[in-house]
C-alpha positions in Angstrom: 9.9 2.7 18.1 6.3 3.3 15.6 8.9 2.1 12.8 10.0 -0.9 14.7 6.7 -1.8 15.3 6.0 -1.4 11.4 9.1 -3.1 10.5 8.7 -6.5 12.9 4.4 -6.2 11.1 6.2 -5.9 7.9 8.7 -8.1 8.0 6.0 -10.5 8.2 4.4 -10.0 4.9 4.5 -13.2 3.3 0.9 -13.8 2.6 0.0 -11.3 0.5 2.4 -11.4 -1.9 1.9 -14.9 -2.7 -1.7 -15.1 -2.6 -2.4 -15.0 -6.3 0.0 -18.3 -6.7 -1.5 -20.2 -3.2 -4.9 -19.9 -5.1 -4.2 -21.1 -8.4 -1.2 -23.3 -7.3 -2.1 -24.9 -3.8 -5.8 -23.8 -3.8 -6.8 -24.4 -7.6 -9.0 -21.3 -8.5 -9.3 -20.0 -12.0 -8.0 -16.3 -12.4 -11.3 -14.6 -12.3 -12.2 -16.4 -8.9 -8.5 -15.1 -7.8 -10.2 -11.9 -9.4 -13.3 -11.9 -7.1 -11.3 -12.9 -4.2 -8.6 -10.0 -4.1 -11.8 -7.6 -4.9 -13.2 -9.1 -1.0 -9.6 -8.2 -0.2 -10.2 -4.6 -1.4 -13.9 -3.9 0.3 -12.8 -5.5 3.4 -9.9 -2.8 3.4 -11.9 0.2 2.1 -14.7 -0.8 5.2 -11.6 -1.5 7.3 -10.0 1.9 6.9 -13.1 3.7 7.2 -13.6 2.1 10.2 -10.4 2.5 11.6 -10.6 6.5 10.8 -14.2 6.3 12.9 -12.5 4.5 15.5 -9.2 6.6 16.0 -11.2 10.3 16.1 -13.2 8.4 19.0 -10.4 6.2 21.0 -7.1 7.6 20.1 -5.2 6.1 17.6 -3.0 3.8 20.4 -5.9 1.5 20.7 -6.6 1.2 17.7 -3.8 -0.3 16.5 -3.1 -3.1 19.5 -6.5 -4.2 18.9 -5.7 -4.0 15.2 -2.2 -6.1 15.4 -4.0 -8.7 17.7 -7.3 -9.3 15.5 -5.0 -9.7 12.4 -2.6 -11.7 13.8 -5.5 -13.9 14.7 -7.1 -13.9 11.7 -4.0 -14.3 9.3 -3.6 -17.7 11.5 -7.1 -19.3 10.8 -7.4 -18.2 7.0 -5.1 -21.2 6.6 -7.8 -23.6 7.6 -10.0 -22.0 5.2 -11.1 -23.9 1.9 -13.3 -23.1 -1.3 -14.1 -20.2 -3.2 -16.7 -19.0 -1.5 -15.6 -19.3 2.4 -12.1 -17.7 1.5 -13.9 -14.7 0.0 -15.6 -14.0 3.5 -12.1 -15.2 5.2 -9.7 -12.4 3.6 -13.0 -9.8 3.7 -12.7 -10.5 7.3 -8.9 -10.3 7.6 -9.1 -7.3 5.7 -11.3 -5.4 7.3 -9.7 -5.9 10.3 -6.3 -5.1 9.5 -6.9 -2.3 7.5 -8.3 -0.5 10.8 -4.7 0.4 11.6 -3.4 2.1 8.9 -5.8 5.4 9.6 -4.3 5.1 13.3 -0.6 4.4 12.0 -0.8 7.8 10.1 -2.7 10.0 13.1 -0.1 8.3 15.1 2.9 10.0 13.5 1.1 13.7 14.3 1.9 12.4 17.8 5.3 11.1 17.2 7.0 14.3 14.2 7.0 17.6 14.3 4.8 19.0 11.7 7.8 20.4 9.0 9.5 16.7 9.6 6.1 15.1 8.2 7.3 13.8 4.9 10.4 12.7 6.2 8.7 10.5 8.9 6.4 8.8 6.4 9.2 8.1 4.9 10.9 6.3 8.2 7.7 4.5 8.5 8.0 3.3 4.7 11.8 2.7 5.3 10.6 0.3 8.1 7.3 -1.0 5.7 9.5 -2.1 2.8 12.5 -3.1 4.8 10.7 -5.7 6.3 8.6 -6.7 3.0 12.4 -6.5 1.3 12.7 -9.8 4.0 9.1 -11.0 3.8 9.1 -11.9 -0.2 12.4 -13.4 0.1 12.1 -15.4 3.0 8.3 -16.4 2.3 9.2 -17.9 -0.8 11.9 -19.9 1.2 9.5 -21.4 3.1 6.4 -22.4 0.5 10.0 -24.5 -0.4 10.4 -26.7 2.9 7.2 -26.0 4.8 4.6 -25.1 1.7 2.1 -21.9 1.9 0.8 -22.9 5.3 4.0 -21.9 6.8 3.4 -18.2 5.7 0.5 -17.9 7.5 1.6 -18.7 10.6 4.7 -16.6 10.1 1.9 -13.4 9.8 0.3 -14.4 12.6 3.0 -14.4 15.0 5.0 -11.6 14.0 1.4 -9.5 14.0 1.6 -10.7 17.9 5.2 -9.9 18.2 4.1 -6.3 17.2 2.1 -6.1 20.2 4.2 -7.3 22.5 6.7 -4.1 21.5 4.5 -1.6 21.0 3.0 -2.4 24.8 6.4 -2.4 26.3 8.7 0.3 24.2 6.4 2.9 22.7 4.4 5.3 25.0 1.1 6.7 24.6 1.2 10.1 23.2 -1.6 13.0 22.1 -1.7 13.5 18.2 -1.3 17.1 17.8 -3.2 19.2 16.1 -2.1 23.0 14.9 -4.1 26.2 15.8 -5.3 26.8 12.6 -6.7 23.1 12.2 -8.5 23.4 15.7 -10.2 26.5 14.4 -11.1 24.8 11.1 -12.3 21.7 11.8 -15.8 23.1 12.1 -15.9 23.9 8.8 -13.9 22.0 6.9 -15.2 18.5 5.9 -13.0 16.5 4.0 -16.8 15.0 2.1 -16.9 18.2 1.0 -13.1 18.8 0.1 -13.2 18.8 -4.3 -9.5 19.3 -4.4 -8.7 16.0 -1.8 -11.1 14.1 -4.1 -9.6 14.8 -7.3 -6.3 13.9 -5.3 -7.7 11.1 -4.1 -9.0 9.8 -7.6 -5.7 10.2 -8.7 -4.3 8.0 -5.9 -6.8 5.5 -6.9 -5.3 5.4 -10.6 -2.3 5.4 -9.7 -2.8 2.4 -7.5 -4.3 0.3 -9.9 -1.4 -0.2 -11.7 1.4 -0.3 -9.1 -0.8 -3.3 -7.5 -0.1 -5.4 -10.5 3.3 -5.8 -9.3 1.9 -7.8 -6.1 -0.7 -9.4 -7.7 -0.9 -10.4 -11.6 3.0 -9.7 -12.5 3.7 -12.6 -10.0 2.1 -14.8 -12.5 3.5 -13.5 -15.2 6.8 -14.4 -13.8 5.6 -17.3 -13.3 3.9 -18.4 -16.2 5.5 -16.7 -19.1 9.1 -16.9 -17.5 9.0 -19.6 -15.8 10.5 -18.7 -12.8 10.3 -20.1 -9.0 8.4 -18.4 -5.9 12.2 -18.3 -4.9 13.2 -16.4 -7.6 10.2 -14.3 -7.6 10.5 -13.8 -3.6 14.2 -12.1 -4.4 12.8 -10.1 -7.3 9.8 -8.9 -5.0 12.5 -8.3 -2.2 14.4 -5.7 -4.2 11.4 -3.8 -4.6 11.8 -3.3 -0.5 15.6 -3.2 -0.2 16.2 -0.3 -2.5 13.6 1.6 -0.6 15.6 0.7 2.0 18.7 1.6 0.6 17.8 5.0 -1.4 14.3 6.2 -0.8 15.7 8.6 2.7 17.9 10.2 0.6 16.4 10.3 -1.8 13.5 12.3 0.1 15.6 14.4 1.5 18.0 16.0 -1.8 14.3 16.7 -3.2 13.5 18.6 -0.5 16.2 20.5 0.0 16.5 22.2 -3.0 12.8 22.2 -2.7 11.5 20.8 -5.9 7.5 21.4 -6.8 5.8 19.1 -5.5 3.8 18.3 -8.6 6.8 18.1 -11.0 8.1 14.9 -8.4 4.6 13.4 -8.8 4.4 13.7 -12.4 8.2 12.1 -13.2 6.7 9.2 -10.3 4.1 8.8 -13.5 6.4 8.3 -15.9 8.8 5.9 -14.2 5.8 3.7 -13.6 3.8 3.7 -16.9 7.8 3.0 -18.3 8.1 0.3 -15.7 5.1 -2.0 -17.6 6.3 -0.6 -21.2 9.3 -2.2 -21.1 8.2 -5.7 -20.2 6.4 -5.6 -23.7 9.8 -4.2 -25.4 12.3 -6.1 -23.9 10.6 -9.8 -23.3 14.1 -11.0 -20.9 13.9 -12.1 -17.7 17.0 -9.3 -16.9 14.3 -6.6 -18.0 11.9 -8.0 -15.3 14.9 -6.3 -12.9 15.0 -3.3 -15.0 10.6 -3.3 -14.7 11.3 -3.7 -11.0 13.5 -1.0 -10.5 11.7 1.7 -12.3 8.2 0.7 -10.4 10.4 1.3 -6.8 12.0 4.3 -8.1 8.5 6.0 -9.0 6.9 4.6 -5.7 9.8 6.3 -3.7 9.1 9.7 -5.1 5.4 9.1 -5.8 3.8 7.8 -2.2 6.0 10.1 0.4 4.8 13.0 -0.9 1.2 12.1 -1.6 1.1 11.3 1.7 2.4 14.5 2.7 -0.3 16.1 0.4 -2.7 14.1 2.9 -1.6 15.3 5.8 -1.0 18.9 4.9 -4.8 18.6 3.9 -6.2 17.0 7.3 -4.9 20.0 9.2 -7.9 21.5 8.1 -10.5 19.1 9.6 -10.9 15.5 11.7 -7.1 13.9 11.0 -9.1 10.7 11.6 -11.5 11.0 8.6 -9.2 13.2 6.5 -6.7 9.8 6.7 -9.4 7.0 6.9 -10.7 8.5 2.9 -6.6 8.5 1.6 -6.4 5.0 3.0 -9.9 4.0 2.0 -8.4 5.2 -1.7 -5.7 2.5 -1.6 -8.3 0.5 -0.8 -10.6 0.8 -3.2 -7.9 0.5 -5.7 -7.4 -3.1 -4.3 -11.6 -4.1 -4.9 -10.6 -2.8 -8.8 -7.5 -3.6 -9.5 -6.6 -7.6 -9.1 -9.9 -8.2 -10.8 -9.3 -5.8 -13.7 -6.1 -7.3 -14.0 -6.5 -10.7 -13.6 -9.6 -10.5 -16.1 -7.9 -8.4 -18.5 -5.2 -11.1 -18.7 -7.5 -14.4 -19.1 -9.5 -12.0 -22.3 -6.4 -10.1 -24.0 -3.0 -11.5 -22.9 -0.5 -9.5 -20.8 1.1 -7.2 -23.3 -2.0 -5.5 -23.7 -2.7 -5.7 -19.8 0.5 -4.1 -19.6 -0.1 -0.7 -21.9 -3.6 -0.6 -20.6 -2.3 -0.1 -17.0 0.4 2.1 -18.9 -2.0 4.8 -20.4 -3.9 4.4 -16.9 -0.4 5.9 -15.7 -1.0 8.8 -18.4 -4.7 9.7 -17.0 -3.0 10.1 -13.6 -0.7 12.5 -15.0 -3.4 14.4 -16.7 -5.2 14.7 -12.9 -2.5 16.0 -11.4 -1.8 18.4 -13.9 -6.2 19.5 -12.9 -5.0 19.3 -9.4 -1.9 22.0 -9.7 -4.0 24.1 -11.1 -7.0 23.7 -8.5 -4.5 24.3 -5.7 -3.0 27.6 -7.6 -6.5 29.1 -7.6 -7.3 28.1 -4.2 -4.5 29.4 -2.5 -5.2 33.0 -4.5 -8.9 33.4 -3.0 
């Protein structure tokens, strides 16, 4: 039932996908005020997952998300009714950072729900459910900017934040996260402040993320302006991104853990596929590429963000779940202040081909910090 609450949230993701086009289409803002704005989008999630991490050690993650679901709902309503530069940066700041409180409750709400060994495997259910429903939200959003124009998307996120609400209240029970022995008995000492391997991890996350939110933010434009193509078209192409999660990424999970492949060997091919994914739209300039771009992006997300996220959680079993989570989410986060502005501002001074290797070789940093982390991990686990 958690997953059918994501998926009804999710399914309602229209907004964000075609923000970057309602601002310079319906809106009329330059590319570094779309910059500035999806940077108030990031702080308002980094503060918003921070807060949410506070919130869930003290109330229990239950509450946190109902009062999460109903403030965004409400917000994602009146943002509509929001005009000029200025007032929408404090309008998505706000939305933000009150949305983003319930992803630190959705993950310390799965230590409830799974069984410690089915961790990975129930992220993955949750993402099944996230990207399911953003599979329909693209597709279907850009069907309505085409009879009812970008107001209609808001309203759409609105309601179907309320109609999460109304399910959770009435089909999913309160439950206890659970916490191990050996977590109880360290979460005296073990900060996740003071943590050096989670913060190289989570540096990493942060590179990696950078990049991969190009494909919601900046590579919309470039479908749009270079190939010409419709917020219809470029709702389907998002869509796929979401269906073959849908389609492949359980499976997918599953053959690589069963013939248990190293962890760091799946996060370092999840690299590759992505730094190839923005590669090839320099090599092969065709819109059928833009598929082939699309599909190596979803294919490294699948085997990149299940089992960082299991990293994550195998780490917060050593301190507060709630804080442990609130920094992994916060790192998403921060990658959001970052990386629409770099983006959008390394478009408007150099073009997208070189956007496109820059966030490339970004991808080949990331790949050089994991290789640190391995060998952090090896030496910790041998004192």
């Amino acid at each position: 039932m958690l997953a059918a609450v994501t998926f009804v949230n999710r399914a309602g993701t229209m907004v964000v996908p075609f923000l970057s086009l309602y601002l310079t289409k319906d809106m009329g803002l330059s590319m570094e005020q779309v910059g500035w704005i999806m940077s108030c989008f990031g702080l308002g999630s980094v503060l918003g997952s921070w807060l949410g991490g506070k919130l869930t050690d003290r109330f229990g993650f239950y509450d946190v998300m109902i009062g999460a679901l109903v403030a965004s709902g409400i917000a994602f309503i009146l943002l509509q009714f929001v005009q000029g530069f200025v007032p929408f940066c404090f309008g998505i700041f706000a939305l933000t950072l009150v949305s983003d409180t319930f992803r630190p409750a959705i993950f310390v709400a799965l230590r409830a729900y799974a069984k410690p060994e089915n961790r990975t495997r129930a992220v993955t259910l949750i993402r099944l459910a996230i990207n399911l429903g953003f599979s329909l939200g693209p597709a279907i959003g850009g069907l309505i900017i085409a009879g009812l124009g970008y107001s209609g998307l808001f309203w759409v996120d609105g309601i179907t934040c309320l109609v999460a609400v109304g399910i959770m209240l009435y089909w999913l029970p309160r439950k206890q996260a659970q916490q191990n022995d050996q977590a109880t008995r360290s979460t005296a000492t073990r900060s996740p402040y003071s943590d050096g391997p989670y913060w190289l991890f989570l540096l990493t996350m942060v590179l990696i993320s950078v990049p991969f939110l190009q494909y919601f933010s900046t590579i919309p434009l470039f479908y749009s302006e270079v190939h010409n193509l419709s917020e219809t078209y470029i709702g389907v192409l998002l869509g796929l991104n979401g269906l073959l999660i849908f389609l492949i990424e359980m499976p997918l999970i599953k053959f690589c853990e069963d013939r248990k492949f190293d962890l760091y060997r799946i996060l370092l091919i999840s690299v590759v596929l992505f730094a190839l994914s923005f590669a090839v739209l320099n090599w092969f300039p065709v819109i059928g590429f833009l598929w082939v771009g699309m599909t190596l992006m979803t294919v490294g997300e699948m085997l990149n963000f299940p089992f960082m996220n299991r990293f994550a959680y195998d780490r917060s079993d050593q301190g507060p779940p709630g804080a442990y989570m609130a920094l992994f989410t916060m790192s998403w986060s921060v990658a959001h202040i970052f990386g629409h502005t770099l983006g959008l501002n390394l478009i408007a001074q150099f073009g997208y081909t070189s956007t496109w290797y820059i966030m490339a070789g970004i991808m080949v940093l990331a790949m050089g910090l994991l290789v640190v982390l391995k060998r952090m991990m090896e030496s910790e686990l041998t004192n």
